[in-house]
VODREN-914055 format. One line per field, with one value per residue: residue number from 1; x, y, z of N, C-alpha, C in turn; residue in one letter. Coordinates in pm, whole numbers, plus 50000, padded with zeros to 5 digits. Layout:
# VODREN-914055
i = (NUM_...) $
nc1 = (X_...) $
nc2 = (Y_...) $
nc3 = (Z_...) $
cac1 = (X_...) $
cac2 = (Y_...) $
cac3 = (Z_...) $
cc1 = (X_...) $
cc2 = (Y_...) $
cc3 = (Z_...) $
aa = (a_...) $
# end
This chain:
# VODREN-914055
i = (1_2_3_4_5_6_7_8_9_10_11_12_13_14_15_16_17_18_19_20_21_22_23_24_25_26_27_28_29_30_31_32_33_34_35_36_37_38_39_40_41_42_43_44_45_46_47_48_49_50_51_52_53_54_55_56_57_58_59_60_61_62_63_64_65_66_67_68_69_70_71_72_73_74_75_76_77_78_79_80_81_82_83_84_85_86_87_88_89_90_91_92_93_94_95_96_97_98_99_100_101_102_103_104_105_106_107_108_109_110_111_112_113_114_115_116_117_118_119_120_121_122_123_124_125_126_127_128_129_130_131_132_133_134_135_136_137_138_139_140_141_142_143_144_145_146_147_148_149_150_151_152_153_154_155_156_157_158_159_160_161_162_163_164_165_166_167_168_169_170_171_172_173_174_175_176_177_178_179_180_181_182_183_184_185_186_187_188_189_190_191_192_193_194_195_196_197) $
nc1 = (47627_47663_47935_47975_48218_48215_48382_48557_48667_48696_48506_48271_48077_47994_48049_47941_47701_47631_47686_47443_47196_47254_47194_46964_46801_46872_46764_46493_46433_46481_46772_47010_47253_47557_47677_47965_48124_48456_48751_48963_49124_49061_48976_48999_48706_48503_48224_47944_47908_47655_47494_47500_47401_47146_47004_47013_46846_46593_46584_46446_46707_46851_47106_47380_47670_47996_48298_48610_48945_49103_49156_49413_49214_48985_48972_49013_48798_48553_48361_48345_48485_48364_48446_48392_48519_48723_48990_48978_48948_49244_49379_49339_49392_49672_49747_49617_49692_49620_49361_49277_49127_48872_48801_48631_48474_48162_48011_48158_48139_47883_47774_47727_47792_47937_48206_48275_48357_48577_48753_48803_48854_49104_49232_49282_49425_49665_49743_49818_50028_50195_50242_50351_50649_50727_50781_50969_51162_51186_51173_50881_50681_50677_50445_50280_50204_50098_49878_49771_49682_49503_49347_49200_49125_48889_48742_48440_48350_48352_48312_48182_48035_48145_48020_48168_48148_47979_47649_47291_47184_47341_47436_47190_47200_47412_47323_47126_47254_47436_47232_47098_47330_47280_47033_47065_47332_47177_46994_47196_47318_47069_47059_47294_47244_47039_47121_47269_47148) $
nc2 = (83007_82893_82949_82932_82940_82974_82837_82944_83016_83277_83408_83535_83352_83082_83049_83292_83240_82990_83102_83318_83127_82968_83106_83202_82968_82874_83026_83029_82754_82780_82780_82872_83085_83212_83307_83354_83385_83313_83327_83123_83331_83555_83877_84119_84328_84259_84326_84040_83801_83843_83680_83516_83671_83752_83519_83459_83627_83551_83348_83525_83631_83942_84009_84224_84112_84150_84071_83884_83798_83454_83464_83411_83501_83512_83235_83162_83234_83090_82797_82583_82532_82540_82391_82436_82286_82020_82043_82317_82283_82116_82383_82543_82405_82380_82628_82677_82485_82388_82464_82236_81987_82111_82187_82115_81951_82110_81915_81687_81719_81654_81369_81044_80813_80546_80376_80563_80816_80669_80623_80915_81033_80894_80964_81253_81280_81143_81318_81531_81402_81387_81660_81788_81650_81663_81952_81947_81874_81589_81264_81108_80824_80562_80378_80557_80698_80536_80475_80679_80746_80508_80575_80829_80723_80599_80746_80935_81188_81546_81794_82119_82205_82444_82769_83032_83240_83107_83018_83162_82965_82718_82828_82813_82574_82513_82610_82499_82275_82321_82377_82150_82014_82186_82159_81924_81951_82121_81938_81764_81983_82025_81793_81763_81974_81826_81627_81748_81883) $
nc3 = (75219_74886_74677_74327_74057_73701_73369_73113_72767_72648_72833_72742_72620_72672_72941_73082_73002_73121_73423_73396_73365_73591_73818_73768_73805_74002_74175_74125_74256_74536_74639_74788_74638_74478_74231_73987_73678_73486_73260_73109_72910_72875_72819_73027_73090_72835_72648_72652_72402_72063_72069_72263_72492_72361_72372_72639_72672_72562_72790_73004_73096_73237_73304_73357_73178_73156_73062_73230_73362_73432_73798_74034_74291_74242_74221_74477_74590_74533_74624_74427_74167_73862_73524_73152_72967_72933_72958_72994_73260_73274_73289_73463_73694_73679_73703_73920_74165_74424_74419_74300_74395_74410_74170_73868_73523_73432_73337_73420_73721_73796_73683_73740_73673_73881_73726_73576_73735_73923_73741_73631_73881_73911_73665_73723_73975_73843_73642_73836_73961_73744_73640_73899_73915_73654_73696_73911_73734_73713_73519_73388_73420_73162_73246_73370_73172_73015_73094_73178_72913_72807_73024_72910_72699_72755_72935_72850_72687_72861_72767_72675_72427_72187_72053_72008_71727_71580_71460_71574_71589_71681_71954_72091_72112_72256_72528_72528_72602_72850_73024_73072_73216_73411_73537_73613_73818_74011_74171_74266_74438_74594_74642_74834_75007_75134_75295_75469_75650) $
cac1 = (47593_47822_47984_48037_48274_48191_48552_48545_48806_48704_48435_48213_47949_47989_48081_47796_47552_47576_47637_47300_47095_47240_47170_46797_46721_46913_46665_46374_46414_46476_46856_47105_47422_47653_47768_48036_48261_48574_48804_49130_49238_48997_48997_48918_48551_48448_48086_47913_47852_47519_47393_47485_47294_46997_46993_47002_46731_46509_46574_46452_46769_46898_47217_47491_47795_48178_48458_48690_49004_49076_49273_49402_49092_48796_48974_48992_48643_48505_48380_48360_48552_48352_48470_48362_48584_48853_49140_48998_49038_49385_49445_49323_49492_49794_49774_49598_49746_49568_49266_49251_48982_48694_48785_48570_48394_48089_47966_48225_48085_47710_47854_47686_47817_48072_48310_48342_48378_48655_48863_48828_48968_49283_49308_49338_49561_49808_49731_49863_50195_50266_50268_50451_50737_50823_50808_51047_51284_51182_51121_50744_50719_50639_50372_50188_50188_50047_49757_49723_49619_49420_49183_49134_49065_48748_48635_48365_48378_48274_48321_48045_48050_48214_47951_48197_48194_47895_47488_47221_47101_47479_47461_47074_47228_47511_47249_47029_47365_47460_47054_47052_47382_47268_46989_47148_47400_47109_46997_47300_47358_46959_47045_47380_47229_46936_47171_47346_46997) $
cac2 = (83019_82846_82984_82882_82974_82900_82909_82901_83069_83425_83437_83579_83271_82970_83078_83331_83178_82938_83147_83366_83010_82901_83177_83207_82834_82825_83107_82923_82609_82834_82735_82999_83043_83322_83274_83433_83348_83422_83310_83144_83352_83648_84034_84243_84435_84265_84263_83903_83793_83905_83558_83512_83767_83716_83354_83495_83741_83441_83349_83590_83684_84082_84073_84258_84047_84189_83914_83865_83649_83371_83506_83303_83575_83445_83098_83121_83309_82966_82700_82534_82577_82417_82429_82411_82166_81955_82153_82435_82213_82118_82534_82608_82295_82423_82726_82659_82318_82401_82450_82133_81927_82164_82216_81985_82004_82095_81785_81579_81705_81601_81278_81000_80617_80539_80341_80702_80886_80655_80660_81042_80999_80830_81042_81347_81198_81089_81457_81587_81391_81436_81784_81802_81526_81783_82096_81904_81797_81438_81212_81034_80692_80510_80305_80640_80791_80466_80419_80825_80737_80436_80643_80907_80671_80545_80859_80967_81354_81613_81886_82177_82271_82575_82811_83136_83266_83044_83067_83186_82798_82699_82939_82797_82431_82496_82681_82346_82135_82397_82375_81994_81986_82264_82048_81773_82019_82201_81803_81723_82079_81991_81648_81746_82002_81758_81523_81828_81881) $
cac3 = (75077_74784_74550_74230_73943_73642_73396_72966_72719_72657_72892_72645_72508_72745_73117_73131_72981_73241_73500_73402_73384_73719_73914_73737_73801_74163_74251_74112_74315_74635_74629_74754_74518_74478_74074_73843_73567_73417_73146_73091_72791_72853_72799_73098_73013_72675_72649_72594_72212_72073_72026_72383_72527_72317_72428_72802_72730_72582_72932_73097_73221_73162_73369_73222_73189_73112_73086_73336_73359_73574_73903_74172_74373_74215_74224_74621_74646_74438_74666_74357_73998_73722_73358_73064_72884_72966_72888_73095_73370_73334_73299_73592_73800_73650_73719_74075_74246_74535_74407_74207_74494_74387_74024_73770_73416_73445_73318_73493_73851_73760_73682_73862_73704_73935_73740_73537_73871_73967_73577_73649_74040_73875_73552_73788_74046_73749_73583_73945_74008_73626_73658_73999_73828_73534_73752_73979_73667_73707_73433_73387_73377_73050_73292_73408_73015_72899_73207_73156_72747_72874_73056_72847_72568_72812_72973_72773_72662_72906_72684_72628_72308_72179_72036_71948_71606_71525_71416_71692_71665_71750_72058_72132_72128_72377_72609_72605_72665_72963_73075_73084_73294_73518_73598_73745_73921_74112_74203_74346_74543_74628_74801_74960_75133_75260_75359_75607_75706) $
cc1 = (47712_47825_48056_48075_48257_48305_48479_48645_48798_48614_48312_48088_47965_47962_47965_47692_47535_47601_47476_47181_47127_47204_47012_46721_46755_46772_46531_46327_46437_46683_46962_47224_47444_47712_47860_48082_48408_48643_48979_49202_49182_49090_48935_48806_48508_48262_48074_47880_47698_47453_47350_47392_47143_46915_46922_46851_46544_46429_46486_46566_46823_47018_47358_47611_47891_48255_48532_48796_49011_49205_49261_49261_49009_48802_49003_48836_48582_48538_48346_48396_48507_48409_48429_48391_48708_48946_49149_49021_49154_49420_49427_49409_49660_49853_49709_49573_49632_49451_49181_49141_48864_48701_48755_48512_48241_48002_47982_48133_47922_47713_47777_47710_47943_48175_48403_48404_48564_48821_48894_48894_49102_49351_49356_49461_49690_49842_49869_50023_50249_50341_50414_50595_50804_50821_50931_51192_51269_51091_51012_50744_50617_50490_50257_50106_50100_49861_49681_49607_49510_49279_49157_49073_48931_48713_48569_48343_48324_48314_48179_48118_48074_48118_48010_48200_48037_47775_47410_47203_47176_47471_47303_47120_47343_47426_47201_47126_47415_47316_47045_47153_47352_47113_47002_47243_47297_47056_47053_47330_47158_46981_47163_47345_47070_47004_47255_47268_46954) $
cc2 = (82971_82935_82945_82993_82926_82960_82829_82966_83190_83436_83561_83480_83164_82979_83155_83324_83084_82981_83250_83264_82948_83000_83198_83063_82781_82933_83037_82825_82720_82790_82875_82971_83143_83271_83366_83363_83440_83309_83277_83264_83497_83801_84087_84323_84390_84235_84107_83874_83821_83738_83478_83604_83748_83562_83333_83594_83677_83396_83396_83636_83833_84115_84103_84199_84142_84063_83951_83779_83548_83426_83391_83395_83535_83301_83049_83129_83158_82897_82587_82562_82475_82483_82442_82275_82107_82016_82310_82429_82252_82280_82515_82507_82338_82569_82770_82578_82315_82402_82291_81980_82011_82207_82065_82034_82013_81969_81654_81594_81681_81428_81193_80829_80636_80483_80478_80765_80824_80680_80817_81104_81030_80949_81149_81369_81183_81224_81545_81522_81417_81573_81827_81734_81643_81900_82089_81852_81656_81374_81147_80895_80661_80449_80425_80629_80630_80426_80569_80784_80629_80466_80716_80899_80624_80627_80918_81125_81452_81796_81970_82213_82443_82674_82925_83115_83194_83097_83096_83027_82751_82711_82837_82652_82422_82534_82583_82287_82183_82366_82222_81959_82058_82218_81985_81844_82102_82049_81781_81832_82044_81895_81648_81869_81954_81652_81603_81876_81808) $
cc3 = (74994_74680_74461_74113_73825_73483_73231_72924_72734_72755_72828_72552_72673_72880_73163_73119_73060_73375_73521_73431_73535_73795_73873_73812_73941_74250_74271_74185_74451_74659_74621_74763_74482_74304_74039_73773_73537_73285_73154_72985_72801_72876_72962_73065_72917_72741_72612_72435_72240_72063_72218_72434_72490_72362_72531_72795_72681_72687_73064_73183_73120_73243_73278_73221_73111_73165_73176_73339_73451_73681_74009_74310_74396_74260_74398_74665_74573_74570_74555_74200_73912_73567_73237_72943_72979_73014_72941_73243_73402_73320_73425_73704_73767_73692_73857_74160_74337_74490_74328_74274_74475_74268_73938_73647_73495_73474_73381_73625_73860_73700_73746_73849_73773_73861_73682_73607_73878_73883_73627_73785_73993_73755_73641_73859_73956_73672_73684_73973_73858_73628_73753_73922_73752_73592_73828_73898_73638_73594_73465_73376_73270_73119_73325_73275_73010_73003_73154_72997_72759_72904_73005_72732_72619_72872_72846_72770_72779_72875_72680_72508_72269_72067_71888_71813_71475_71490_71554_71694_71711_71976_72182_72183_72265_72472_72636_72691_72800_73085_73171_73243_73432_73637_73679_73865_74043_74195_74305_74466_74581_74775_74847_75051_75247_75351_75503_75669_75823) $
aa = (x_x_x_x_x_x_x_x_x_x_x_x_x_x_x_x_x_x_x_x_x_x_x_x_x_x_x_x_x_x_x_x_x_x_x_x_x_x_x_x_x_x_x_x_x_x_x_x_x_x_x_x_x_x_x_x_x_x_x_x_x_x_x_x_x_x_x_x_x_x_x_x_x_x_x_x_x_x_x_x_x_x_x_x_x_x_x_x_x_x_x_x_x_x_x_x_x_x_x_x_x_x_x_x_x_x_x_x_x_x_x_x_x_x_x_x_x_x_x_x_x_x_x_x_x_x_x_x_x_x_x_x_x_x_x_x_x_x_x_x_x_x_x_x_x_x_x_x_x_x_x_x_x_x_x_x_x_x_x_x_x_x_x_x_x_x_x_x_x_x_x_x_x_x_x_x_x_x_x_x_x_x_x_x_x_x_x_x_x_x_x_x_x_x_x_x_x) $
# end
């Protein structure tokens, strides 16, 4: 059985609303998947926002979510770490090297033109010795930084949209954009496990 993580800021609008829709829609298709979330920045225990919740109970789903942060625990128990945005990415690669071969955006790992795939290969890769480089003291080269800006000027966003603080239709719109990607991600966990079949 896989398990996926699914990783936003507070863990409170984003992370469990798509962990409640993946575990509803992995059931649906017959597709067994172990979900949670957590949160780079999160509180221990907060309930979910009310717009969240209501979203989920649209759904049909009534599971009770509390926030969680991100621990290196969950981030071993994760045979896969998706994100939410970008930037929750590089947290988590930063804050778990090792884990950084099964951590992706959401969006990114549903992904399917290759030359994107490959821009996002390299951006990572160059993400990864950057990192190492200044942890090590060692200066960057001008040639990385300018290949680094390069690709991130041609990868195309894989951002979910940030909901908190917003209107229920806000909340309703990230839920589609979560929906759409969770889609394609049940797809893909579909035909790699016909292909181990």
């Amino acid at each position: 059985m896989k398990h996926i993580l699914f990783v936003c800021t507070g863990n409170t609008c984003r992370s469990p609303m798509a962990e409640g829709l993946l575990r509803k829609l992995a059931k649906q298709r017959g597709i067994e998947l172990e979900v949670r979330s957590a949160g780079v920045a999160a509180v221990e225990g907060m309930p979910i926002s009310r717009h969240a919740e209501s979203v989920l109970k649209d759904q049909d789903i009534h599971d009770q979510f509390y926030s969680k942060p991100l621990t290196g625990e969950l981030v071993n128990w994760a045979d896969l770490v998706l994100t939410l945005t970008q930037s929750h990415k590089q947290y988590a690669i930063r804050q778990f090297p090792d884990a950084a071969d099964k951590t992706y955006t959401l969006k990114e790992y549903v992904e399917n033109d290759e030359r994107v795939l490959g821009d996002l290969k390299e951006q990572d890769s160059l993400y990864v010795s950057m990192e190492l480089a200044k942890s090590l003291g060692n200066d960057i080269s001008e040639a990385d930084r300018e290949r680094l800006i390069e690709l991130r000027q041609r990868i195309p966003s894989f951002d979910i949209s940030d909901p908190f603080g917003g209107s229920r239709e806000e909340y309703e719109a990230t839920a589609a954009e979560i929906r759409t990607a969770i889609f394609r991600l049940l797809d893909k966990l579909a035909s790699s496990d016909q292909n181990r079949a």
